[in-house]
DRENDO-1510 file (C-alpha; in Angstrom, 1 decimal, always signed):
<recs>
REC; n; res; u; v; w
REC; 1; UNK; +11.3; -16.7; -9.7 .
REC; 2; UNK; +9.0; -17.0; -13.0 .
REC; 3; UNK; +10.6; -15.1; -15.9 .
REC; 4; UNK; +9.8; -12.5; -18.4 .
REC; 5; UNK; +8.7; -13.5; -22.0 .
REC; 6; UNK; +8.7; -11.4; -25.4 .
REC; 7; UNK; +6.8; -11.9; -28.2 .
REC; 8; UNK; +10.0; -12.9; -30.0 .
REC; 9; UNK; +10.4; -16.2; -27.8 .
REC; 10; UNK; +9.0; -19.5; -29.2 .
REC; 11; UNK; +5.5; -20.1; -28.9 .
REC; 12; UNK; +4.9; -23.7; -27.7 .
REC; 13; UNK; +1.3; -23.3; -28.0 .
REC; 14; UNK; -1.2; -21.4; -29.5 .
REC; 15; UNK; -5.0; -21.0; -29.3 .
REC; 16; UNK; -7.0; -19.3; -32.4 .
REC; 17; UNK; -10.2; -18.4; -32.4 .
REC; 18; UNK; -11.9; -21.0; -30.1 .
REC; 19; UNK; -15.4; -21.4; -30.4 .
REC; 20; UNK; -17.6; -23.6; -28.0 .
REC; 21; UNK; -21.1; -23.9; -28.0 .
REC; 22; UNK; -23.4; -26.8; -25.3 .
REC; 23; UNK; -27.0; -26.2; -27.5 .
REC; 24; UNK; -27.7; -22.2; -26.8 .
REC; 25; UNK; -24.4; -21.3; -24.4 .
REC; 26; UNK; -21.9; -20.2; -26.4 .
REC; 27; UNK; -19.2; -21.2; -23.7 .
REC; 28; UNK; -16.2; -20.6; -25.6 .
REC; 29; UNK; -16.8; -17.4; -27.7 .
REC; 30; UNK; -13.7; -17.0; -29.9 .
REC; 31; UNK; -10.2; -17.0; -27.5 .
REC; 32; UNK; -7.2; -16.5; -29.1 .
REC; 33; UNK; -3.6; -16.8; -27.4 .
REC; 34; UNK; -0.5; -18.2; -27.0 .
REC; 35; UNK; +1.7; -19.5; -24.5 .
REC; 36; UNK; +5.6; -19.4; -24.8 .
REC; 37; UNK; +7.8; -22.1; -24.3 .
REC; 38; UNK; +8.6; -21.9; -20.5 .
REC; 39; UNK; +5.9; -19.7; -20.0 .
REC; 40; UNK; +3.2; -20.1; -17.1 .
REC; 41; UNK; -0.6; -18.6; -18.3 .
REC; 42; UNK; -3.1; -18.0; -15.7 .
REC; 43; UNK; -6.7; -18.6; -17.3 .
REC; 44; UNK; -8.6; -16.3; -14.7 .
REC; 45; UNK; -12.4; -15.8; -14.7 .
REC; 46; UNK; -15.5; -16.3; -12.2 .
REC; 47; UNK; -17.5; -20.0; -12.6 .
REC; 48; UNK; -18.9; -20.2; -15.7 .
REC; 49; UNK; -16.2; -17.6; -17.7 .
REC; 50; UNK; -15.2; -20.7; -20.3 .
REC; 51; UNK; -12.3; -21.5; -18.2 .
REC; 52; UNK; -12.2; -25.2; -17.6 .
REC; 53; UNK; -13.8; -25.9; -21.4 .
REC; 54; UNK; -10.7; -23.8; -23.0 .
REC; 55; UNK; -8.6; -26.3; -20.9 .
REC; 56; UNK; -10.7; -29.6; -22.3 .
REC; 57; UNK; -10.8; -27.8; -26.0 .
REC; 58; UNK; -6.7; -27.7; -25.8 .
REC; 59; UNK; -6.5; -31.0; -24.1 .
REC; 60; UNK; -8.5; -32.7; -26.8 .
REC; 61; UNK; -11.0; -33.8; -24.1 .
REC; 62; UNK; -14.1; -31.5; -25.9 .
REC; 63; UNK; -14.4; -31.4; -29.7 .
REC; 64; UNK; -14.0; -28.0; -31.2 .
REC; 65; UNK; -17.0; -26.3; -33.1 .
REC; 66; UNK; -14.4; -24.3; -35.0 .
REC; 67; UNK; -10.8; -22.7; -34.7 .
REC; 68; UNK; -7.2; -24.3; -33.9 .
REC; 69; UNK; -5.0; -25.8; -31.3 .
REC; 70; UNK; -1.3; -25.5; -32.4 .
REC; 71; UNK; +2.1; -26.6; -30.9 .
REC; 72; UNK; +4.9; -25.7; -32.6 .
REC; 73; UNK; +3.0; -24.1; -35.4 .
REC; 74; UNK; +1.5; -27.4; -35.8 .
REC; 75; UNK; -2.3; -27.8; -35.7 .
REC; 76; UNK; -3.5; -30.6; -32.9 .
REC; 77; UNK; -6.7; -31.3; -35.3 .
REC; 78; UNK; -7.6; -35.2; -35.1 .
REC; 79; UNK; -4.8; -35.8; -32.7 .
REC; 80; UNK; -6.4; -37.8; -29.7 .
REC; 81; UNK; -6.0; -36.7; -26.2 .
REC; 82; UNK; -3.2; -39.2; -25.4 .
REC; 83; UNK; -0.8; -38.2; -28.0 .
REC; 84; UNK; -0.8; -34.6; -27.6 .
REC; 85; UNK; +1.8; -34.9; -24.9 .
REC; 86; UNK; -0.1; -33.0; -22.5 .
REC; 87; UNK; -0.4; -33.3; -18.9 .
REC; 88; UNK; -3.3; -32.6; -16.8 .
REC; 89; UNK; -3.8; -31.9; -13.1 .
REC; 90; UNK; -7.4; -31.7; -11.8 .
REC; 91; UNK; -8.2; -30.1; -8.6 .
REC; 92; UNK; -9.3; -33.4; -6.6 .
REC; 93; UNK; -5.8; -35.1; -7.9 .
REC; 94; UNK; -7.6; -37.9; -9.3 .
REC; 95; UNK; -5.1; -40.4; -7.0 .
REC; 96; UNK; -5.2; -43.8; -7.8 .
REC; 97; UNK; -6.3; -45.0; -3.9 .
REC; 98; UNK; -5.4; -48.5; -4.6 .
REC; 99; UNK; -2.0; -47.5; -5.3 .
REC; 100; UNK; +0.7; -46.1; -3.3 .
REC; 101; UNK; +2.7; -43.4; -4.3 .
REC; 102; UNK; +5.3; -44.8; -6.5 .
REC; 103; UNK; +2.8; -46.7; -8.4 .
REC; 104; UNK; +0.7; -43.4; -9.0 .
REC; 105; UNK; +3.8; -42.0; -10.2 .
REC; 106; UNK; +4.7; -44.7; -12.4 .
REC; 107; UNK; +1.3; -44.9; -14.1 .
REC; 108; UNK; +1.9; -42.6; -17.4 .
REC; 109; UNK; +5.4; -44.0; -18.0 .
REC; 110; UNK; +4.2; -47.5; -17.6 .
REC; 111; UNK; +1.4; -46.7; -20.4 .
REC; 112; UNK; +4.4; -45.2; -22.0 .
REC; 113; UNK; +6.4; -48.4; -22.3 .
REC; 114; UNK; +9.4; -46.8; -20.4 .
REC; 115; UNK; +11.7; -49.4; -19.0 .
REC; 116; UNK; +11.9; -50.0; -14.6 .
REC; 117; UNK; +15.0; -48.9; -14.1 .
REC; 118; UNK; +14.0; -45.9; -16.3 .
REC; 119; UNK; +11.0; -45.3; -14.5 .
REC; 120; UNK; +12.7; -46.0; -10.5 .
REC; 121; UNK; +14.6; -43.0; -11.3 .
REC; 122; UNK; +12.6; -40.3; -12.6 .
REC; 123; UNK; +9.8; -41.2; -9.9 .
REC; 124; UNK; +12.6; -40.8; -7.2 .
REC; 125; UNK; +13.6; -37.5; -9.2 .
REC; 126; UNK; +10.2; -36.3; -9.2 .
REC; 127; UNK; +9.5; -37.1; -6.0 .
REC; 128; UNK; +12.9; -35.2; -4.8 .
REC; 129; UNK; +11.8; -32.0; -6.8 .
REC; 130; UNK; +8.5; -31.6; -4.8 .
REC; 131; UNK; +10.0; -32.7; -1.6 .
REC; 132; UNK; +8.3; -35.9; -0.8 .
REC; 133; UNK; +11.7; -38.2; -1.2 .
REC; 134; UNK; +10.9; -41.5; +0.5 .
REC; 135; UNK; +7.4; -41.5; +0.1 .
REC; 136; UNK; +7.1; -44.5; -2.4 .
REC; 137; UNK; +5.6; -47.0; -0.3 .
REC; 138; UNK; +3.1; -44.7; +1.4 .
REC; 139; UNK; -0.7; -45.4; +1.0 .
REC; 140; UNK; -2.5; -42.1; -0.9 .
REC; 141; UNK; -4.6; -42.6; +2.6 .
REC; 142; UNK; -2.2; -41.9; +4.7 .
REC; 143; UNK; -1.3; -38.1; +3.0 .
REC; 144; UNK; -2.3; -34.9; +4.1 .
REC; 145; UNK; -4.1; -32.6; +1.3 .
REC; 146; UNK; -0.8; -31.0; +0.6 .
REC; 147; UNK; +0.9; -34.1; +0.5 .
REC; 148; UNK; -1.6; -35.3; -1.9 .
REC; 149; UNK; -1.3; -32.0; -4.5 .
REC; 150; UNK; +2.6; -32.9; -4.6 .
REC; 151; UNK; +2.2; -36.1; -4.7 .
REC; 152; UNK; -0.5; -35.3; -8.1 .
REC; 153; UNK; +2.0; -32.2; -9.8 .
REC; 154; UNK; +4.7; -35.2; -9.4 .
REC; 155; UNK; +3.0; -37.8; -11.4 .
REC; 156; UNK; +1.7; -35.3; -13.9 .
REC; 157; UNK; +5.2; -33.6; -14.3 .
REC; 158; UNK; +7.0; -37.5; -14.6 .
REC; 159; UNK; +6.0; -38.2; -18.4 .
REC; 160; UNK; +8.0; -34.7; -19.2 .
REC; 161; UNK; +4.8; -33.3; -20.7 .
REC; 162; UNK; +4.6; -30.6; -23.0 .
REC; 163; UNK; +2.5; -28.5; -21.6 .
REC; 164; UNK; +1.0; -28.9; -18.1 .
REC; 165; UNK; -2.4; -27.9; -17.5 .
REC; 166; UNK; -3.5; -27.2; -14.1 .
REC; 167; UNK; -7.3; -27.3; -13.1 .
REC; 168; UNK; -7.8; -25.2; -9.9 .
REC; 169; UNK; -4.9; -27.1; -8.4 .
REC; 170; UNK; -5.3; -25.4; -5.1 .
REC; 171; UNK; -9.0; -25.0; -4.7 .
REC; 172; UNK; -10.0; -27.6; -1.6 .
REC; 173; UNK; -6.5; -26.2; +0.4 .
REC; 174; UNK; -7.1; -24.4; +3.5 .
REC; 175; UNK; -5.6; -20.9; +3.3 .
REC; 176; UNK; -2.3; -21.5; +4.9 .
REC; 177; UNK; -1.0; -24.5; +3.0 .
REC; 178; UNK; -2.7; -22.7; -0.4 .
REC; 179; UNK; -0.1; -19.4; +0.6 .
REC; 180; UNK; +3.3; -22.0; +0.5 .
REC; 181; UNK; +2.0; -23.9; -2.5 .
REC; 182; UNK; +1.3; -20.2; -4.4 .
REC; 183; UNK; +5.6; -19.8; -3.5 .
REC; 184; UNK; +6.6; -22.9; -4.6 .
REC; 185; UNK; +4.3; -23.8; -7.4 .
REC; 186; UNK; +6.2; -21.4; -10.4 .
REC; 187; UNK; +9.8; -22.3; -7.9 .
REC; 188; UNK; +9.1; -26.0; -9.0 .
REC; 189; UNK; +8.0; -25.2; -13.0 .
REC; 190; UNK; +10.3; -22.8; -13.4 .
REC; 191; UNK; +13.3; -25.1; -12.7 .
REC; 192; UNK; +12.0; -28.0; -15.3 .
REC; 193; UNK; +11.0; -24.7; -17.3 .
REC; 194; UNK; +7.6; -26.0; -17.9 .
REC; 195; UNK; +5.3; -24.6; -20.3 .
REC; 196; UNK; +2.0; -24.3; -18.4 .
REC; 197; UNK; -1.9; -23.3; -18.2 .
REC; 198; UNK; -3.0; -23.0; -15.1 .
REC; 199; UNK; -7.1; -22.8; -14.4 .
REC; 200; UNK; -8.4; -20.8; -11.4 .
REC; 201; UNK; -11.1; -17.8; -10.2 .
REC; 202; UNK; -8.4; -16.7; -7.7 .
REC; 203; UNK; -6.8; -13.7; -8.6 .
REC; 204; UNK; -4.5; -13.7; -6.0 .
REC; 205; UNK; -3.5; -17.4; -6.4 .
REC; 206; UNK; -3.4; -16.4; -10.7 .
REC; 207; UNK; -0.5; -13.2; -9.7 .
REC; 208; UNK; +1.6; -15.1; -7.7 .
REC; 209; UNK; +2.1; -18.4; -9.9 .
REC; 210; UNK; +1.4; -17.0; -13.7 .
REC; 211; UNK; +4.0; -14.8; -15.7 .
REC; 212; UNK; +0.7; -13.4; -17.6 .
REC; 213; UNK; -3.1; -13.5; -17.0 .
REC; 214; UNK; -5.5; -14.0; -19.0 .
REC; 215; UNK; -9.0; -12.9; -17.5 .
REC; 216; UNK; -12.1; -14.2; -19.2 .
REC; 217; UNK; -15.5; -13.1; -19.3 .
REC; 218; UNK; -18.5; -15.3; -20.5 .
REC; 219; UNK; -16.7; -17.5; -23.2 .
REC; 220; UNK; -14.3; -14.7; -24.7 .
REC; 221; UNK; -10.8; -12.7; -23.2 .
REC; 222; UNK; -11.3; -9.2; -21.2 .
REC; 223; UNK; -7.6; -8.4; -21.0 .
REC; 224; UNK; -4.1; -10.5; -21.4 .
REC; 225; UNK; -1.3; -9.2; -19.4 .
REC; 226; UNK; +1.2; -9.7; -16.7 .
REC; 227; UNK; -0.2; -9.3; -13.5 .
REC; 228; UNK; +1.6; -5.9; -12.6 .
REC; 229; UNK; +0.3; -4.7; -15.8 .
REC; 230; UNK; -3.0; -5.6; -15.5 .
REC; 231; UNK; -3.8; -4.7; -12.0 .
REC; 232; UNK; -1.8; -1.5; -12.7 .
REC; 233; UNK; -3.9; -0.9; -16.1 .
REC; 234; UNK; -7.4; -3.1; -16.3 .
REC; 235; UNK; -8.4; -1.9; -19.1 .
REC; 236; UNK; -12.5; -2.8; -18.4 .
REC; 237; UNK; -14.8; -2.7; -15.5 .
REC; 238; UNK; -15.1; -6.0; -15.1 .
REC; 239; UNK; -11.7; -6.6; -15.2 .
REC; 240; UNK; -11.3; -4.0; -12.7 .
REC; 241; UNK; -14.1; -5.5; -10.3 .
REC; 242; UNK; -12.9; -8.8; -10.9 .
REC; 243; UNK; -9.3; -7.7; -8.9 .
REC; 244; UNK; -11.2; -5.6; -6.7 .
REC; 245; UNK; -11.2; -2.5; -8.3 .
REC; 246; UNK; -14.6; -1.3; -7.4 .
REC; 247; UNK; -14.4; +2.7; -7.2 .
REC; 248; UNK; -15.8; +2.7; -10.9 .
REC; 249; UNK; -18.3; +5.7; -11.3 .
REC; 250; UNK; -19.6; +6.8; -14.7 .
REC; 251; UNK; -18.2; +10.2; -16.3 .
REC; 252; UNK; -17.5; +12.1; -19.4 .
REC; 253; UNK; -13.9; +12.8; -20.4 .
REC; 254; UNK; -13.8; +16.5; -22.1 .
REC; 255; UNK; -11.0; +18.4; -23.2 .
REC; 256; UNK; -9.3; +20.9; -20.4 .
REC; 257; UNK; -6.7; +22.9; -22.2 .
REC; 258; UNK; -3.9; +21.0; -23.3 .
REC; 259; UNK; -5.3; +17.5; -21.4 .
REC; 260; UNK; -8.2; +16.0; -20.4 .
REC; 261; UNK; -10.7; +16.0; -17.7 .
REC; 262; UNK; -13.3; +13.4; -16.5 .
REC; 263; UNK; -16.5; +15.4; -15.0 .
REC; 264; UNK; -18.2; +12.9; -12.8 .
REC; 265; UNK; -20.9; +13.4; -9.7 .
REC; 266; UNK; -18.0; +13.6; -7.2 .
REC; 267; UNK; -16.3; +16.1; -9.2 .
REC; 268; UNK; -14.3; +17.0; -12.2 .
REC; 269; UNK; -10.7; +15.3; -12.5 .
REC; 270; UNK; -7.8; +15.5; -15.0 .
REC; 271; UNK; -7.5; +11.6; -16.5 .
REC; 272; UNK; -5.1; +10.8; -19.3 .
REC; 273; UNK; -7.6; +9.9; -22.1 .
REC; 274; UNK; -7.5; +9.6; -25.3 .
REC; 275; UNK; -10.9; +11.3; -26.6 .
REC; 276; UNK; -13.4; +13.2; -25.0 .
REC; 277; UNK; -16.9; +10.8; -24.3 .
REC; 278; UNK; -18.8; +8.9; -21.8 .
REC; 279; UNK; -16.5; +6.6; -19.8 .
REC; 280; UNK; -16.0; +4.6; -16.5 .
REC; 281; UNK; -13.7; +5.8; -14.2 .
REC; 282; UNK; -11.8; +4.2; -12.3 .
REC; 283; UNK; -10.6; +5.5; -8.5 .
REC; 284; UNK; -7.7; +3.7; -7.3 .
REC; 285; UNK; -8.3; +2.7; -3.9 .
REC; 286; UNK; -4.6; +3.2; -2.8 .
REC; 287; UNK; -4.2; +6.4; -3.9 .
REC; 288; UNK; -5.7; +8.7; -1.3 .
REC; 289; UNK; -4.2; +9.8; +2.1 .
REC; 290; UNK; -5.5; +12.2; +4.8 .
REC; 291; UNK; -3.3; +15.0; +4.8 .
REC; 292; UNK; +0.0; +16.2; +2.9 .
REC; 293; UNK; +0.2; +16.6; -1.3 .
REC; 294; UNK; -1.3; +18.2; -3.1 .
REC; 295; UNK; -4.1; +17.0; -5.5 .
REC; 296; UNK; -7.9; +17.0; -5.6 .
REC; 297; UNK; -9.9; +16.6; -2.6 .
REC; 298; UNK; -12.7; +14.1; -1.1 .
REC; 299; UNK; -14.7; +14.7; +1.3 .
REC; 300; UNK; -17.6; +12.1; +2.7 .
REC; 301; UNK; -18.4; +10.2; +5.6 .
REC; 302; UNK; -16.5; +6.9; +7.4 .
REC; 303; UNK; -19.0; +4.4; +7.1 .
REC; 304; UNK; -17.0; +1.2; +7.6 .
REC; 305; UNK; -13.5; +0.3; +8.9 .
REC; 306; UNK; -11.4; -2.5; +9.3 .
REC; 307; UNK; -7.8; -4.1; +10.2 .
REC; 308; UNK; -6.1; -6.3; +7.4 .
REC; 309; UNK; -2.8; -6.4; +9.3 .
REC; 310; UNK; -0.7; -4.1; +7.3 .
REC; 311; UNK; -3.5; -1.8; +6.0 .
REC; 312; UNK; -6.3; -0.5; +7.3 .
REC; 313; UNK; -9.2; -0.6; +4.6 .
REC; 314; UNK; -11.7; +2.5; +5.0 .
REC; 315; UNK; -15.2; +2.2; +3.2 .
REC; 316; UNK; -16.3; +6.6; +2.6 .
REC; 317; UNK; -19.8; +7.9; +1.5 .
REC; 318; UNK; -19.6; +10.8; -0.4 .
REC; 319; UNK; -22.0; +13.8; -0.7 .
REC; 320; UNK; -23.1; +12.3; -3.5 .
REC; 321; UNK; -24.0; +9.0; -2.3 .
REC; 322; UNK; -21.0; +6.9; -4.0 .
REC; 323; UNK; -19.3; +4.4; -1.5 .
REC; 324; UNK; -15.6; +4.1; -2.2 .
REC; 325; UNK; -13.1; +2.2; -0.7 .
REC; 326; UNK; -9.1; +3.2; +0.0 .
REC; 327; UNK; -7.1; +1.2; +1.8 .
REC; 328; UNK; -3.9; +3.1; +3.9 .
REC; 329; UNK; -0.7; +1.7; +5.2 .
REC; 330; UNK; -1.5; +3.5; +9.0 .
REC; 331; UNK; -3.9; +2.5; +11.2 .
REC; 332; UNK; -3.3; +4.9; +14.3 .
REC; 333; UNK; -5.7; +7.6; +14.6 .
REC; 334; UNK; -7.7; +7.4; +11.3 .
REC; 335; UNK; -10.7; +8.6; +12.1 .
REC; 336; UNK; -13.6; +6.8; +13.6 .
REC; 337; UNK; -16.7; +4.9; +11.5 .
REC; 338; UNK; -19.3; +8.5; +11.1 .
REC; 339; UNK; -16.2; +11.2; +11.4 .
REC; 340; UNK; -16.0; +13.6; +8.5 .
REC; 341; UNK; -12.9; +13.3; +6.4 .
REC; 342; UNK; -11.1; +14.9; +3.8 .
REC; 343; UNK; -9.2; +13.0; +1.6 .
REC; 344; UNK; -5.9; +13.9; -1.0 .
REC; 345; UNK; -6.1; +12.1; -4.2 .
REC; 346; UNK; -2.8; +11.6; -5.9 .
REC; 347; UNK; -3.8; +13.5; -9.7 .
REC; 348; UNK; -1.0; +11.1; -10.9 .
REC; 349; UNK; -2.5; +8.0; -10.4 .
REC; 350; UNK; -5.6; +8.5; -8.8 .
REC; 351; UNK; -7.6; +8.6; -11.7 .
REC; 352; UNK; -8.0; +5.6; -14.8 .
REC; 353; UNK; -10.2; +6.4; -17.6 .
REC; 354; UNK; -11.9; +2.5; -18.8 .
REC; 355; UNK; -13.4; +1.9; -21.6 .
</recs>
C-alpha cells in the first residue's frame, strides 16, 4: 500500500523552476516540485506536455537553460548523469539481448566495481523481490513482455538508486498484464521505500501506482495532488478533461443570498465559489440518479448508452443542446437511447466551480 506524505517529511528531491527550450518550443516552461523520500510522483500529461524532457532535465541527460535540480538540498549542477545516483527505466527496457538475465542485472554493479559475491546476491535478491527467482540463466529472448518489464525494474532497482525514474514503464503491455503490474508496481517500491518519478499519459495507470500526481500542460504544472484529491477537486478544465471530466459548460457565479449561484444555459445552480464572475463549471458525471433526493433537475434526451460492467455510462442531450455524460451503478431498466429522462442532481456535489 503506497503511503501518505507531509510536507514536513524529507525532501529527496527537488525541482525549481525548470526551463527547457528546443529553438521556439518552450518544452519545459518553469516546473517546480519536490518529491519526498519514499515518495512515488506520477508526472501525468498528453504527448508533448514536457513530460519525458522534465525526466532527462533531472536525469542530467538534457542541459538545463535555467533553474535547479536538488537532492538533499544539494544542487546537481555539473554533476554528470552517472554520478547522480539515479536509476532510469525506459519503456522498451533497453535489455541487453546478448546477455542473459543475470548479466543484465549485474551490469550497473559491475560498472560499479562491486565485488561477485556481492553482486550473486543482490541479483538473486532482486530477482526474488519481482518474482522471477531462478531466471539467471534465461536468454532476454526467451521472456514474455511482462517478464521482460521485471526483469528491467530489477536491474534498475539493483544499484540501490536514489531515485528511480520510470519512463512509461507499462506502455507496450496489453491491458491485462498492464492491470497486475499497476498492483504490484508501488507493492514492490514501497517495500525498498523507493523514492520515484514515474512518466506516463495514463491517468488510470498514474492513480493506482503514484502517492501524488502531477498533471502537466504544454511545458508547465496544471495541478499537484494526490489522486483522490485531484480527481475529487481538478482545479482546471483541462485537468478535468484530462481525467475525463468533460460536463464543463461556461457560467457566471453570482451571489444568491447568503451563497452562491452559477447561472448557466442548463440552468441556475448553487456552487460553492469564492466570487461572483465568469467560470467553468464543472457537472460531475456520477452525481445524478433518476429518481429519489431531492436536488435540481435535468431533463434531455438518451442519446447514447452503454455497458462498462459495473456501470452503465448514459450520454443526455439537453434542451439546450449540451451533451453530458453520467455514469450509474444500475443498468436494469434505464431508459432506452431517444426516451425522455429526468434526472436528480445531488446540490452537494453536483456542481464544481473551475477557474
Amino acid at each position: 500500500m503506497r503511503s501518505s506524505h507531509s510536507p514536513k517529511e524529507a525532501t529527496g528531491l527537488e525541482a525549481v523552476a525548470l526551463h527547457r527550450a528546443f529553438g521556439d518550443l518552450q518544452a519545459v516552461d518553469g516546473i517546480s516540485f519536490d518529491v519526498h523520500t519514499g515518495e512515488i510522483l506520477a508526472l501525468l500529461g498528453p504527448s508533448g506536455c514536457g513530460k519525458s524532457t522534465t525526466l532527462h532535465l533531472i536525469a542530467g541527460l538534457e542541459p538545463l537553460d535555467s533553474g535547479s535540480v536538488l537532492w538533499d538540498e544539494r544542487d546537481l549542477a555539473g554533476v554528470p548523469p552517472h554520478t547522480r545516483g539515479f536509476g532510469l527505466m525506459f519503456q522498451d527496457f533497453a535489455l541487453f539481448p546478448h546477455m542473459d538475465v543475470f548479466h543484465n542485472l549485474a551490469f550497473g554493479l559491475q560498472m560499479l566495481d562491486h565485488p561477485p559475491d556481492a553482486i550473486r546476491a543482490r541479483v538473486a535478491s532482486m530477482l526474488d523481490l519481482v518474482g522471477l527467482a531462478g531466471f539467471e540463466t534465461r536468454a532476454v529472448d526467451e521472456l514474455s513482455g511482462g517478464e521482460r518489464q521485471r526483469v528491467a525494474l530489477a536491474r534498475s532497482l539493483a544499484p540501490r538508486p536514489r531515485l528511480l525514474m520510470l519512463d512509461e514503464p507499462l506502455g507496450d503491455l496489453d491491458r491485462a498484464l498492464k492491470e497486475g503490474l499497476m498492483l504490484e508496481l508501488p507493492e514492490l517500491l514501497g517495500e525498498l521505500q523507493q523514492t520515484a518519478i514515474y512518466v506516463t499519459h495514463d491517468q488510470e495507470e498514474a492513480f493506482a501506482v503514484a502517492d501524488r500526481v502531477l498533471v502537466l500542460n504544454r511545458g508547465q504544472v496544471e495541478q499537484i495532488d494526490t489522486p483522490e484529491e485531484m480527481f475529487r477537486r481538478p482545479t482546471s478544465p483541462f485537468v478535468a478533461r484530462f481525467l475525463g471530466l468533460d460536463n464543463l459548460i461556461p457560467g457566471r457565479v453570482v451571489r444568491d443570498g447568503p451563497g452562491w449561484s452559477a447561472e448557466t444555459a442548463l440552468g441556475t445552480f448553487p456552487v460553492q465559489a469564492e466570487g461572483a464572475g465568469e467560470v467553468t463549471v464543472l457537472i460531475r458525471p456520477d452525481a445524478a440518479s433518476l429518481d429519489g433526493g431531492r436536488g435540481p433537475i435535468l431533463e434531455g434526451i438518451v442519446v447514447e448508452r452503454s455497458f462498462r460492467g459495473s456501470q452503465l455510462r448514459a450520454v443526455i442531450e439537453a434542451s439546450s443542446g449540451h451533451r453530458l455524460t453520467f455514469v450509474f451503478s444500475f443498468w436494469d431498466g434505464f431508459p432506452e437511447v431517444g426516451a425522455q429522462v429526468r434526472l436528480v442532481l445531488d446540490p452537494n456535489r453536483a456542481f464544481q466551480v473551475l477557474s
